[in-house]
N, C-alpha and C positions, 0 to 999 in steps of 0.2 A: 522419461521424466513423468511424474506423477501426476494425475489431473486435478491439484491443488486450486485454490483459487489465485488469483491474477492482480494487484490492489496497483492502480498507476498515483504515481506521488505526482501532485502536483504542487507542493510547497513545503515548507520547512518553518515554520514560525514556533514563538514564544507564547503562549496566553498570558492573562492579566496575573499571574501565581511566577510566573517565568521559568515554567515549564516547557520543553520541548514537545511540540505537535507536530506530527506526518500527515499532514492533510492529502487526502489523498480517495479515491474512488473506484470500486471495481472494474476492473478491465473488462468485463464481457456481463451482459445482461445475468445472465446463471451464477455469478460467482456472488459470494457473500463471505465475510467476516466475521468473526465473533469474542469476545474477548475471553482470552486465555489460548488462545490460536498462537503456531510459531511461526512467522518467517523465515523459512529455511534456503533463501536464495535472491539474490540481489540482480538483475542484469538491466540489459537496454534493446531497444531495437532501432533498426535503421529507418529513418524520418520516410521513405520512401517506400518499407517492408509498410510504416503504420498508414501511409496516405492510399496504396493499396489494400489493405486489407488482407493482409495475406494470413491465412491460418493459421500457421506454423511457422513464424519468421524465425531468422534466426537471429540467437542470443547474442549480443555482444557486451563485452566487460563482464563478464558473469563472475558473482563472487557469495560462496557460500557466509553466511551470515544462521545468526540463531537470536531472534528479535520474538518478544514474549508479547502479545497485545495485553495492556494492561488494565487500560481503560478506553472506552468511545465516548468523544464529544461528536455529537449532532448535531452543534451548532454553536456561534461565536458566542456564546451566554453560557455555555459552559455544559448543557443540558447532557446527561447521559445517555446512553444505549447500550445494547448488549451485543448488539449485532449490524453491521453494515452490511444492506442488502443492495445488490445489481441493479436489480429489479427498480427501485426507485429511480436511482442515476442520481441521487444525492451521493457529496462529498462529507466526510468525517473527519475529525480530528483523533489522530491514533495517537494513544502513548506507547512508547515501546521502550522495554528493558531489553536488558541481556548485549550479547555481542555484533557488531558491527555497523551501528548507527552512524557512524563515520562514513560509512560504506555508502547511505543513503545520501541522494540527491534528485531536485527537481526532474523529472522527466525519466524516471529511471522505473521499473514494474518490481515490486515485493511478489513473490512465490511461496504459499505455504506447502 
């Protein structure tokens, strides 16, 4: 597997437009996001893989998807960005097109 970035979904809402949002924040300090970026890979890990820390857990539910960043909200106001960085540990609102957004769910990690 490729050393893509890592984005853990922590919600699933609508904004004030009632548009869909993947709220959500990078899994590891280093990774970052940016829009026009694809998610090319949907999975989970085990509650116990995450409570250790384990480097390399393994995947479960794994299901390839192809999810286009379209826009970043950095914040409930609606504010733009280009880029969702690790490094803060802020959460974003992602738009995403393309195929398998069904696929997404609370608690589950995007792979680009």
């Amino acid at each position: 597997m490729s050393d893509g970035a890592e984005i853990y979904v922590q919600d699933i809402v609508r904004n004030a437009r009632g548009e869909t949002l993947v709220i959500g924040t990078p899994n590891r300090r280093t990774d970052s996001v940016k829009v026009g970026e694809v998610f090319t890979l949907r999975y989970e890990i085990s509650s116990e893989d995450a409570r250790q820390g384990i480097p390399n857990p393994v995947r479960l539910n794994l299901k390839e998807i192809s999810l286009r960043i379209t826009k970043i909200e950095a914040n409930r106001q609606g504010l733009e960005t280009l880029e969702l960085d690790g490094r803060s540990g802020a959460a974003g609102g992602l738009h995403l097109s393309g195929t398998g957004l069904e696929e997404v769910t609370p608690g589950c990690l995007l792979h680009t």
